[in-house]
mmCIF file of the N, C-alpha and C atoms, coordinates in Angstrom:
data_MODEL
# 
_entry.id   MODEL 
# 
loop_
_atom_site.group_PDB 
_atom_site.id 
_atom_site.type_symbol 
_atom_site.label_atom_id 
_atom_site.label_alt_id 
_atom_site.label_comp_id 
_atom_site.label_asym_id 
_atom_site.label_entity_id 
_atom_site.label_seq_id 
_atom_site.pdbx_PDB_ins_code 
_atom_site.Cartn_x 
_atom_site.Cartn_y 
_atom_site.Cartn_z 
_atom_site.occupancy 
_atom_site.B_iso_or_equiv 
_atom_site.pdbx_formal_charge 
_atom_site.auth_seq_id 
_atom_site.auth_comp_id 
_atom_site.auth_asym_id 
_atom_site.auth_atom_id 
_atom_site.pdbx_PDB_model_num 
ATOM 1   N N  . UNK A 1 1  ? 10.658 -5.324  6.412   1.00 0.00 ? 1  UNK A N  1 
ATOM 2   C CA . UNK A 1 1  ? 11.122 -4.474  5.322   1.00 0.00 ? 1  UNK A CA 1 
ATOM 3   C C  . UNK A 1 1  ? 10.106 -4.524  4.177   1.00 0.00 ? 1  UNK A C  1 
ATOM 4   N N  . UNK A 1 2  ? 10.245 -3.233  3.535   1.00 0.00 ? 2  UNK A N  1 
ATOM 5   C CA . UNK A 1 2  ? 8.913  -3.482  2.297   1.00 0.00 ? 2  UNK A CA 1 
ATOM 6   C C  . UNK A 1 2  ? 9.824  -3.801  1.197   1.00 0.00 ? 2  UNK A C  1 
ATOM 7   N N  . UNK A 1 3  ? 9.282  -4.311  -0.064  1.00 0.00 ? 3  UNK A N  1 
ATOM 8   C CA . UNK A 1 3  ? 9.511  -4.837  -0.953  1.00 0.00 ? 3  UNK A CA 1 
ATOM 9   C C  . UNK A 1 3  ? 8.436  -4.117  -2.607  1.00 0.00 ? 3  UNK A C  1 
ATOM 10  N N  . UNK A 1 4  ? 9.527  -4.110  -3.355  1.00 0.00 ? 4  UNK A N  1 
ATOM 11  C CA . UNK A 1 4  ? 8.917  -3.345  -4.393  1.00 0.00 ? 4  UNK A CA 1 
ATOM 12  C C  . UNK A 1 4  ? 8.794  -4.827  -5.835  1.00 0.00 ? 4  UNK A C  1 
ATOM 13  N N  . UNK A 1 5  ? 7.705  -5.410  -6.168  1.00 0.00 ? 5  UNK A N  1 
ATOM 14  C CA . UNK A 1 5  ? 8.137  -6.670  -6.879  1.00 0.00 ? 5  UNK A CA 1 
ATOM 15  C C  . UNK A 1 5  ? 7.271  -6.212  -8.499  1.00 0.00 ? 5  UNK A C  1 
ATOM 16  N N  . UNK A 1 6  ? 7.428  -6.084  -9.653  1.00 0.00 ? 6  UNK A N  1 
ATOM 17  C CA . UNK A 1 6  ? 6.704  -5.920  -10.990 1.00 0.00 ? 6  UNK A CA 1 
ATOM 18  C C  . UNK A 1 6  ? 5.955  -7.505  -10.619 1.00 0.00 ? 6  UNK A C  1 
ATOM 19  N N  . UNK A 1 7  ? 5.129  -6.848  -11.132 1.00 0.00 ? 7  UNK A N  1 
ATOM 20  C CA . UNK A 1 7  ? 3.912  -7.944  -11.910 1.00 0.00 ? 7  UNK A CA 1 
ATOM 21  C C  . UNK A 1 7  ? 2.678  -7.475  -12.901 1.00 0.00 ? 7  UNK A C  1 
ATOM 22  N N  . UNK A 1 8  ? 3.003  -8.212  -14.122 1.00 0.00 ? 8  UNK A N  1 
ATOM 23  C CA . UNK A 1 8  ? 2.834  -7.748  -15.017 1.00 0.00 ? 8  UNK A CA 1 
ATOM 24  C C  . UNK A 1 8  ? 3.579  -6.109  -15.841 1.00 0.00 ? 8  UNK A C  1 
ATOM 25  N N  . UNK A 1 9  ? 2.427  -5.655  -15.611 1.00 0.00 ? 9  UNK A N  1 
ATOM 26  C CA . UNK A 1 9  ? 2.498  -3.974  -15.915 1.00 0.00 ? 9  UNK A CA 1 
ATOM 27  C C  . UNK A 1 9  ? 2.014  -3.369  -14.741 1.00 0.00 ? 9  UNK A C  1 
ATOM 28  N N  . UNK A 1 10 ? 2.232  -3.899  -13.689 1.00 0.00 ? 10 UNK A N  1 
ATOM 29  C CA . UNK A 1 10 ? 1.720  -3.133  -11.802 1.00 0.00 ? 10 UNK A CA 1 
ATOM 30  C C  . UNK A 1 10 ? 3.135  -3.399  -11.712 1.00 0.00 ? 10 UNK A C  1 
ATOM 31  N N  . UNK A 1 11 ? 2.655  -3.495  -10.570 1.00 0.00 ? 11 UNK A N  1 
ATOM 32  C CA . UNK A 1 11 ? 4.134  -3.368  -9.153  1.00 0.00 ? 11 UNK A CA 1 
ATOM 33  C C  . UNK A 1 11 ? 3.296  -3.472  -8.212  1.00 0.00 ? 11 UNK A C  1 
ATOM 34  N N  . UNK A 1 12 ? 4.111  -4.698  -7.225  1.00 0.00 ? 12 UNK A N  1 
ATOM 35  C CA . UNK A 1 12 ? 3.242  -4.795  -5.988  1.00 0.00 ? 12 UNK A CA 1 
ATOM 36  C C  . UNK A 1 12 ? 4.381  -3.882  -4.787  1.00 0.00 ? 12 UNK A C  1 
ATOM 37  N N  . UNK A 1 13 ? 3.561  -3.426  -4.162  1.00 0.00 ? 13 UNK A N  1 
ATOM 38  C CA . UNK A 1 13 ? 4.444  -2.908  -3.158  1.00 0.00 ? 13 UNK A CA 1 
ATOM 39  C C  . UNK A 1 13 ? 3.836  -3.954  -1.509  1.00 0.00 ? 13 UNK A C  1 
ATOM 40  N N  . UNK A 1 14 ? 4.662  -4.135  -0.927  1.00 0.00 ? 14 UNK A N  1 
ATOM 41  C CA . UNK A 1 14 ? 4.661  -5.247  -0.246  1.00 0.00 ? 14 UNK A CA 1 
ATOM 42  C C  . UNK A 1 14 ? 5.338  -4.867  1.254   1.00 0.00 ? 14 UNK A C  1 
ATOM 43  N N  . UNK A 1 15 ? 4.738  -4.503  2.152   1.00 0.00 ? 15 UNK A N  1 
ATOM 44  C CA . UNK A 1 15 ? 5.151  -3.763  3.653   1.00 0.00 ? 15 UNK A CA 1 
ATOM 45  C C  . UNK A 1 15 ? 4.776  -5.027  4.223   1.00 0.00 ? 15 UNK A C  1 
ATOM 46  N N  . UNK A 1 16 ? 6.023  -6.061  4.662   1.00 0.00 ? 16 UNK A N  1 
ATOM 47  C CA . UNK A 1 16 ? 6.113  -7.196  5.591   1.00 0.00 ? 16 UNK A CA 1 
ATOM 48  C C  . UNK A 1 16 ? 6.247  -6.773  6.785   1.00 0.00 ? 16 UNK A C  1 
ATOM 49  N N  . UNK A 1 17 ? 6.211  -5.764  7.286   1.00 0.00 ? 17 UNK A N  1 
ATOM 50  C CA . UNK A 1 17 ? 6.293  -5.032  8.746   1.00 0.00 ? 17 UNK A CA 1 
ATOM 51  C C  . UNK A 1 17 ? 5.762  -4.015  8.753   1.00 0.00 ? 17 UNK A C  1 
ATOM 52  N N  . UNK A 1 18 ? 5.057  -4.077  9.832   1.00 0.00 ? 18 UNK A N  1 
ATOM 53  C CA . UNK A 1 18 ? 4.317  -2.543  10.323  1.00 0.00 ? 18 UNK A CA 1 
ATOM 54  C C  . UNK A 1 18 ? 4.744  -1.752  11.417  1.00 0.00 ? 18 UNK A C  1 
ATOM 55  N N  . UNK A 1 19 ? 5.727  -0.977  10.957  1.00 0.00 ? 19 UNK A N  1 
ATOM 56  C CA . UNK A 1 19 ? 5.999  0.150   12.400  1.00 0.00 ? 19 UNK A CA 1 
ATOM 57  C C  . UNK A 1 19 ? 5.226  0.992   12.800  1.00 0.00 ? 19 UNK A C  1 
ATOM 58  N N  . UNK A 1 20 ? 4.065  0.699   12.591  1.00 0.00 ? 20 UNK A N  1 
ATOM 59  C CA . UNK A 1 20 ? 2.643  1.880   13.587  1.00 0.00 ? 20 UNK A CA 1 
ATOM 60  C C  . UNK A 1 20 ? 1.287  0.667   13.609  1.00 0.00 ? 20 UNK A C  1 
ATOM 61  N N  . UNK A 1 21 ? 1.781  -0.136  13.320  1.00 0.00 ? 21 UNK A N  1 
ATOM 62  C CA . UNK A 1 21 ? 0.337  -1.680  13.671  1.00 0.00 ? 21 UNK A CA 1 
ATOM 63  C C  . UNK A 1 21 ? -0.517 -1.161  15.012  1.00 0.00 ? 21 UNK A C  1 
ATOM 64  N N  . UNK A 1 22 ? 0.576  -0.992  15.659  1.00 0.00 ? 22 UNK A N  1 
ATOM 65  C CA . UNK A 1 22 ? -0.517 -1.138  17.438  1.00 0.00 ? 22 UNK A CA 1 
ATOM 66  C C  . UNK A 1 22 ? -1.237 0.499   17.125  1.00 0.00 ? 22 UNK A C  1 
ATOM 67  N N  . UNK A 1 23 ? -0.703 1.351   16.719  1.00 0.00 ? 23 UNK A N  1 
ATOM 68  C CA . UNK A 1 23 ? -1.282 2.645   16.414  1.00 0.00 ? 23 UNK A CA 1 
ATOM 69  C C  . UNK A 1 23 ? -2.405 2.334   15.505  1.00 0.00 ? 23 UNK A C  1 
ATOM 70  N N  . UNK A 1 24 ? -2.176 2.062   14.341  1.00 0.00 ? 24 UNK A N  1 
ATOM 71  C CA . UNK A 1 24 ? -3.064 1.701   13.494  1.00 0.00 ? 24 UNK A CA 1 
ATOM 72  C C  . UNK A 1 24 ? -4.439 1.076   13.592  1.00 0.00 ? 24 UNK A C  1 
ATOM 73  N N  . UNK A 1 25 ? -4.089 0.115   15.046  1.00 0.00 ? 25 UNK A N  1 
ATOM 74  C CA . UNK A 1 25 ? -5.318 -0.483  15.431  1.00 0.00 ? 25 UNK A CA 1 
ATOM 75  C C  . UNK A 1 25 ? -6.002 0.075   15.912  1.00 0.00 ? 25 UNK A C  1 
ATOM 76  N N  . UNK A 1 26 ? -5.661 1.239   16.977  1.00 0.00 ? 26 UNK A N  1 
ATOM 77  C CA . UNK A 1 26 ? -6.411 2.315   17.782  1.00 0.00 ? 26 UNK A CA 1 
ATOM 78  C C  . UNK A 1 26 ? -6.896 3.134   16.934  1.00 0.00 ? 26 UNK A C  1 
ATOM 79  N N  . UNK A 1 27 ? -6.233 3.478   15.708  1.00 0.00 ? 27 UNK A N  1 
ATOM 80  C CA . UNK A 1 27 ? -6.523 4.941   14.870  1.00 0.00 ? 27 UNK A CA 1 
ATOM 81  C C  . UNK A 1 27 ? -6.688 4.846   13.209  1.00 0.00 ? 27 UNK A C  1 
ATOM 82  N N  . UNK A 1 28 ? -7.312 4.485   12.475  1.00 0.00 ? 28 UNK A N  1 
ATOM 83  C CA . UNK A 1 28 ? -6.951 3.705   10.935  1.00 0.00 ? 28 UNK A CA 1 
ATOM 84  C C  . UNK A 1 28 ? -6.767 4.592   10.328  1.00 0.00 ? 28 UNK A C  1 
ATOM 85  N N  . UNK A 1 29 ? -7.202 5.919   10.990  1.00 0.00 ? 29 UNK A N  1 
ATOM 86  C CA . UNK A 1 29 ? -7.047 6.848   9.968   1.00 0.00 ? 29 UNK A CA 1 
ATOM 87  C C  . UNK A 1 29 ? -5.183 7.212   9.709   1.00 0.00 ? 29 UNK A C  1 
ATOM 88  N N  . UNK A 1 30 ? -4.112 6.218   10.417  1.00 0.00 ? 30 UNK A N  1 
ATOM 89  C CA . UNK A 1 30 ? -3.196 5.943   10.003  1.00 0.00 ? 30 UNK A CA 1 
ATOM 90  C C  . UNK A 1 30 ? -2.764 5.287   8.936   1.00 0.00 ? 30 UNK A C  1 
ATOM 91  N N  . UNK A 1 31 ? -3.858 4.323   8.315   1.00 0.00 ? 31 UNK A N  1 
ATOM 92  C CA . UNK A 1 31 ? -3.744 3.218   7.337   1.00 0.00 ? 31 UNK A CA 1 
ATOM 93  C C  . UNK A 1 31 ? -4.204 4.384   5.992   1.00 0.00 ? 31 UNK A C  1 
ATOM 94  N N  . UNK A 1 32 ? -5.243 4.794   6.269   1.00 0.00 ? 32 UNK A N  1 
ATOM 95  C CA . UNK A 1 32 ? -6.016 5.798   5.255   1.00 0.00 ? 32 UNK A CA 1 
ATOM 96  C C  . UNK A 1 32 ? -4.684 6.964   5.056   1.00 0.00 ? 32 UNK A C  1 
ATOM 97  N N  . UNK A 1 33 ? -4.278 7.597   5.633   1.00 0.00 ? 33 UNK A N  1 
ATOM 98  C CA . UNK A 1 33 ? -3.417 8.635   5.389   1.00 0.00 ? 33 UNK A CA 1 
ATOM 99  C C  . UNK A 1 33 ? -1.864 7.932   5.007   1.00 0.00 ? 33 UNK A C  1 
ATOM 100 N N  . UNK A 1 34 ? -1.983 6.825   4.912   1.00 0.00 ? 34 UNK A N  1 
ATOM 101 C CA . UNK A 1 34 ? -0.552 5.516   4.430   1.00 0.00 ? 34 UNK A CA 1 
ATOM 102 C C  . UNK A 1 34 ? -0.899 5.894   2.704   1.00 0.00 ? 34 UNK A C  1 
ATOM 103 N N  . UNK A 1 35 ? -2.486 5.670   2.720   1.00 0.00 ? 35 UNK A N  1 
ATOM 104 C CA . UNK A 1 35 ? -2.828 5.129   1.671   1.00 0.00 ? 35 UNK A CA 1 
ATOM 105 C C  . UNK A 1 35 ? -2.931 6.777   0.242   1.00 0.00 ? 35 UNK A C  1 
ATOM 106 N N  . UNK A 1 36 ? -3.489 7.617   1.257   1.00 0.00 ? 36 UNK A N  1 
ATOM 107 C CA . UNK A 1 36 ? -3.074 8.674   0.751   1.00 0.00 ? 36 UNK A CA 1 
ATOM 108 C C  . UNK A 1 36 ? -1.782 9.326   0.258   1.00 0.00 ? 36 UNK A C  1 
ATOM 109 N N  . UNK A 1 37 ? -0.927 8.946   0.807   1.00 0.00 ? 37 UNK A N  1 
ATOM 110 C CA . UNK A 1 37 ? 0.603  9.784   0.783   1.00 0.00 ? 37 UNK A CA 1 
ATOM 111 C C  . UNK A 1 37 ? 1.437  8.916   -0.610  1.00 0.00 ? 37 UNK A C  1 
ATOM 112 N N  . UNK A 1 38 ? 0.716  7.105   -0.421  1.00 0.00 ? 38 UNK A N  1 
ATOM 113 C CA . UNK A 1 38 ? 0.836  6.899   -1.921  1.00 0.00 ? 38 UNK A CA 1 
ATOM 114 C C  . UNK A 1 38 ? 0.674  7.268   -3.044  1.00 0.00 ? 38 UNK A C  1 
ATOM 115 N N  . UNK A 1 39 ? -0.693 7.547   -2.929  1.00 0.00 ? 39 UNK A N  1 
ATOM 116 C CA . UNK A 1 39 ? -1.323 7.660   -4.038  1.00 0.00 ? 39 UNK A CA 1 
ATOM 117 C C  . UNK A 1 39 ? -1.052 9.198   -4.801  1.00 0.00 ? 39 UNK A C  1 
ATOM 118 N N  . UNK A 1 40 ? -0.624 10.065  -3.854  1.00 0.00 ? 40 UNK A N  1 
ATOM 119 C CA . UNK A 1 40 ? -0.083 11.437  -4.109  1.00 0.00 ? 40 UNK A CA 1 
ATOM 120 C C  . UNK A 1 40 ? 1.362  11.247  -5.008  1.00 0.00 ? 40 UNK A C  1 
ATOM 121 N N  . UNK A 1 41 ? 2.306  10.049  -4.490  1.00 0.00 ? 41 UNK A N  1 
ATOM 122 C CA . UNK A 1 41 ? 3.920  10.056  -4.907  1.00 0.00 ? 41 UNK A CA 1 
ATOM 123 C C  . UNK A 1 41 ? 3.329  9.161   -6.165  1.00 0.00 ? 41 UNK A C  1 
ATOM 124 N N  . UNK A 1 42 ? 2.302  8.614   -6.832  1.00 0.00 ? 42 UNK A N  1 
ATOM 125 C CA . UNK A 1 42 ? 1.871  7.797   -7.864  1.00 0.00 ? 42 UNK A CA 1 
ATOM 126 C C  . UNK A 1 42 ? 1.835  8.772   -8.439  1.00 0.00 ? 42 UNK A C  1 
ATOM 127 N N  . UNK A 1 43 ? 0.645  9.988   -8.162  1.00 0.00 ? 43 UNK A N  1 
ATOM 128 C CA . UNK A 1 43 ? 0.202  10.747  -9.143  1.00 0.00 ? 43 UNK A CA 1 
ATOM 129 C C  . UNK A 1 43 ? -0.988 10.503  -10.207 1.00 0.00 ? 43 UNK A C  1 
ATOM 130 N N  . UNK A 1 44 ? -0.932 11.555  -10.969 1.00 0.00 ? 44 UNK A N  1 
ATOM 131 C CA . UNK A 1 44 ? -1.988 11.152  -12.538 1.00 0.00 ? 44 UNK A CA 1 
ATOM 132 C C  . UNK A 1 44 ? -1.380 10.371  -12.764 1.00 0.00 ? 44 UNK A C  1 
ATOM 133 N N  . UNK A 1 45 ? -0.075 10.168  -12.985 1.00 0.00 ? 45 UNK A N  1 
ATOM 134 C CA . UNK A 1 45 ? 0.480  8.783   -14.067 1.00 0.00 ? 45 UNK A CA 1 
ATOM 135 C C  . UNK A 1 45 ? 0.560  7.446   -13.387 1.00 0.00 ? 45 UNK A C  1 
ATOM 136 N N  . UNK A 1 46 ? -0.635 6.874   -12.444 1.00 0.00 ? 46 UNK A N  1 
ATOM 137 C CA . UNK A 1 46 ? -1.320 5.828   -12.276 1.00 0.00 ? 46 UNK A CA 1 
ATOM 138 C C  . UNK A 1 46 ? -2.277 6.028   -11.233 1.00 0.00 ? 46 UNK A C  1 
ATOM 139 N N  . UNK A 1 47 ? -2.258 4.565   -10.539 1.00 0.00 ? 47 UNK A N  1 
ATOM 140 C CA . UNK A 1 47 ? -3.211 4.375   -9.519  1.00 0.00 ? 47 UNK A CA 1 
ATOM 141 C C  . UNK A 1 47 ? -2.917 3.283   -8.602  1.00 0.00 ? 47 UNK A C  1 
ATOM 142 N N  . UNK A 1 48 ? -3.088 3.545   -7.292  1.00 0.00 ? 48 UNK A N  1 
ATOM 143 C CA . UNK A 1 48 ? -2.473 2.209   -6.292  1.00 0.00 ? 48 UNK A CA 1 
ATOM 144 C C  . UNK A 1 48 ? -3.848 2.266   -5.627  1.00 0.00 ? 48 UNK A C  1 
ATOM 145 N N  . UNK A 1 49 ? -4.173 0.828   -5.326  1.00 0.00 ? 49 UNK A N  1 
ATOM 146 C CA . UNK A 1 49 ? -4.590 0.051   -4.526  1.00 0.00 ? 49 UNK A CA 1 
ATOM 147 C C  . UNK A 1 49 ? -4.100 -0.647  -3.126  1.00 0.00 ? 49 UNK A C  1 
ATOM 148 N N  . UNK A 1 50 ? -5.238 -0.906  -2.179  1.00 0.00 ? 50 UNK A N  1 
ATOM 149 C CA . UNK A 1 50 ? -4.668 -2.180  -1.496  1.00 0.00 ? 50 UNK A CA 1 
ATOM 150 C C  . UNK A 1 50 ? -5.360 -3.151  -1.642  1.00 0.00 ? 50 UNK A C  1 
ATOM 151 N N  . UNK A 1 51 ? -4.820 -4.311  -1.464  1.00 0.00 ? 51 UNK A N  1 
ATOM 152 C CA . UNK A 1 51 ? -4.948 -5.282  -1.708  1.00 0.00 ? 51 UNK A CA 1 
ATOM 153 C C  . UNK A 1 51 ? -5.038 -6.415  -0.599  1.00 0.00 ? 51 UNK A C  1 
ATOM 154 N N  . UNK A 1 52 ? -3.945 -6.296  0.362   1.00 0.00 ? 52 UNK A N  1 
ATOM 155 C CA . UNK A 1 52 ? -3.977 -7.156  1.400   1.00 0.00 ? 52 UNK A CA 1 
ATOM 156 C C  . UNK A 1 52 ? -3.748 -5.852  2.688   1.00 0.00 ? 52 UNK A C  1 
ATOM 157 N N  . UNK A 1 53 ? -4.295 -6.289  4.153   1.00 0.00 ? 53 UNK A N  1 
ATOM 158 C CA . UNK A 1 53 ? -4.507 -5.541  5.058   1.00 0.00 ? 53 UNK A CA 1 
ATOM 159 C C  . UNK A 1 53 ? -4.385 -6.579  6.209   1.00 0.00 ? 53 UNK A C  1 
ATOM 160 N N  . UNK A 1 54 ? -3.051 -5.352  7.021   1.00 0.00 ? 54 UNK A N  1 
ATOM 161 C CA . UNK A 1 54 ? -3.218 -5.814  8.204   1.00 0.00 ? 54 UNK A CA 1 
ATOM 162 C C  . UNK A 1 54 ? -4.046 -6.025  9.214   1.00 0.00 ? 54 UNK A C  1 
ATOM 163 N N  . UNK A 1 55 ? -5.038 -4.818  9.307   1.00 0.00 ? 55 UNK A N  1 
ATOM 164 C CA . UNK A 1 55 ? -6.249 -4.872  10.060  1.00 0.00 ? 55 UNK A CA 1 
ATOM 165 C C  . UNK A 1 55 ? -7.371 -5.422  9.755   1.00 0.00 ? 55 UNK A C  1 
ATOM 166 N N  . UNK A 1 56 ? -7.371 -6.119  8.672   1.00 0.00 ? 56 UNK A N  1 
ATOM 167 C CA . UNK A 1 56 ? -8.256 -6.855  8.067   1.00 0.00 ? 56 UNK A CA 1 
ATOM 168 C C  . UNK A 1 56 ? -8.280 -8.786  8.113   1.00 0.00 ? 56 UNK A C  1 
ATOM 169 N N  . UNK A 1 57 ? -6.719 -8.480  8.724   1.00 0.00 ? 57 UNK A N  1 
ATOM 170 C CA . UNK A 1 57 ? -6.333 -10.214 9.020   1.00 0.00 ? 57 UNK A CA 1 
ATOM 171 C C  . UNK A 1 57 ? -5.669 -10.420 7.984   1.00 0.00 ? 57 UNK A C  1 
ATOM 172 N N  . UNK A 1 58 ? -5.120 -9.815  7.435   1.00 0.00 ? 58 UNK A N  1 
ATOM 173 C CA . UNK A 1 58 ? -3.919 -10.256 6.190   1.00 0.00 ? 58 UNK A CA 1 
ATOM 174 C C  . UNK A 1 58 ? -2.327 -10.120 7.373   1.00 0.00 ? 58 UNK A C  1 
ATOM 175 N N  . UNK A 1 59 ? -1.556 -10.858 6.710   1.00 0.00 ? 59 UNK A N  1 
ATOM 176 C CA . UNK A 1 59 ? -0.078 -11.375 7.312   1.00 0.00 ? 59 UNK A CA 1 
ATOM 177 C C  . UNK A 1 59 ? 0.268  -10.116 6.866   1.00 0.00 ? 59 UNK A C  1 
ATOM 178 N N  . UNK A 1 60 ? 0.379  -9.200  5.854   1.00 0.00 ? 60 UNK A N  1 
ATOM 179 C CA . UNK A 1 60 ? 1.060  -7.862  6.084   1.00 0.00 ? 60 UNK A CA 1 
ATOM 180 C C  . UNK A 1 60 ? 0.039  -7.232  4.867   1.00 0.00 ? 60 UNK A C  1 
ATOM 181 N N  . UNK A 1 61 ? 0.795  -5.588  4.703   1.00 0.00 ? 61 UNK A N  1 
ATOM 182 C CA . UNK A 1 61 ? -0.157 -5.140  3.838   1.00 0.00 ? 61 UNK A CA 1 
ATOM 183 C C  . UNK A 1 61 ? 0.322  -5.005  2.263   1.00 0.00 ? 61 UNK A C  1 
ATOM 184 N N  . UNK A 1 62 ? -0.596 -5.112  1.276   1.00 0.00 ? 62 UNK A N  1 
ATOM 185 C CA . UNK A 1 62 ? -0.045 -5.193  0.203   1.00 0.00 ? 62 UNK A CA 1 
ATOM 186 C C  . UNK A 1 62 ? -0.727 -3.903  -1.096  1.00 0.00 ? 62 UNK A C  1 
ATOM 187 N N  . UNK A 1 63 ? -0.269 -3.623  -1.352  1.00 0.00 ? 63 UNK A N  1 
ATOM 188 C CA . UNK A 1 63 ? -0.671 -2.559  -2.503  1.00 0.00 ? 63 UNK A CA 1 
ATOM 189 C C  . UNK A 1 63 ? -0.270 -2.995  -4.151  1.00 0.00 ? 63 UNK A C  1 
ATOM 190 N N  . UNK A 1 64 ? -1.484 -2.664  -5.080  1.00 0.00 ? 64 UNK A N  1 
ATOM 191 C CA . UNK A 1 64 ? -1.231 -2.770  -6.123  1.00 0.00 ? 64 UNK A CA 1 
ATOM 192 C C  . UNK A 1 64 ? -0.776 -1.284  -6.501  1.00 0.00 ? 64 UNK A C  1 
ATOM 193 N N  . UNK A 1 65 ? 0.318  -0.839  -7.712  1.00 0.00 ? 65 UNK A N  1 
ATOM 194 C CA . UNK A 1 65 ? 0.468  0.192   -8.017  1.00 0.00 ? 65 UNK A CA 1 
ATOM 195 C C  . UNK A 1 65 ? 0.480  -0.079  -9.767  1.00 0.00 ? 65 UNK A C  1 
ATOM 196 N N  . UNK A 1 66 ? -0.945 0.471   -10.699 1.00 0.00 ? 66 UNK A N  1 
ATOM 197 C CA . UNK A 1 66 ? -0.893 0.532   -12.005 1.00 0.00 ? 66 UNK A CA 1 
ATOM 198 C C  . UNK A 1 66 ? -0.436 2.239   -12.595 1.00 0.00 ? 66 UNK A C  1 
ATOM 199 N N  . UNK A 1 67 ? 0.694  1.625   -13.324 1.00 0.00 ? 67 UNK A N  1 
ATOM 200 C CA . UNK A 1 67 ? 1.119  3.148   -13.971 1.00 0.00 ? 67 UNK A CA 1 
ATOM 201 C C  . UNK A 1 67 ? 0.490  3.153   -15.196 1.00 0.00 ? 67 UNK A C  1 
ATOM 202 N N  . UNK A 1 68 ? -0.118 4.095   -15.856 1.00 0.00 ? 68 UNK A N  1 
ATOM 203 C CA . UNK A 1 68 ? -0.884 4.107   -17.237 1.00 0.00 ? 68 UNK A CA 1 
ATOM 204 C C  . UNK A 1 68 ? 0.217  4.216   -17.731 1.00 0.00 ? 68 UNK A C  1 
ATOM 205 N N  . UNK A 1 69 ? 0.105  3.527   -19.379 1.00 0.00 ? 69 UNK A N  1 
ATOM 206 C CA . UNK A 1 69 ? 0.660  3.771   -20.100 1.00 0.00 ? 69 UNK A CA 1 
ATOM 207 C C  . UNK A 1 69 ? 0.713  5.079   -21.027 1.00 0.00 ? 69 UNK A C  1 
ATOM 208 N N  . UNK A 1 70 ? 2.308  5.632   -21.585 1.00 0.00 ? 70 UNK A N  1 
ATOM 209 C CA . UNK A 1 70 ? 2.138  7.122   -22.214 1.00 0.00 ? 70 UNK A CA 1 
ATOM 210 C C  . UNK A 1 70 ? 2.467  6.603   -23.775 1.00 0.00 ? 70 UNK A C  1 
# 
């Protein structure tokens, strides 16, 4: 299950499970278009990162999400 946790003035968003991993490994451009569809529901009014990666050897994947301040 993913997990939405504040820190600081971010928010980590936190996907402890991957329901397309074995896909993902064959195809990343699953991870990239993950990463896109975020960053679209963020918008101008911030910016998300990742941070930790499954395909990279991280235990799950992790995203930073900074909202600018208005």
């Amino acid at each position: 299950m993913a997990e939405l946790h504040k820190d600081g003035r971010d928010w980590l968003l936190l996907e402890n499970h991957c329901p397309i991993c074995a896909a993902a490994r064959t195809c990343q451009g699953f991870c990239r278009t993950e990463l896109q569809l975020f960053a679209e529901i963020v918008g101008e009014d911030g910016s998300i990162e990742r941070e930790e990666h499954v395909l990279a050897g991280a235990r799950r994947c992790a995203y930073r999400i900074h909202v600018n301040s208005k």
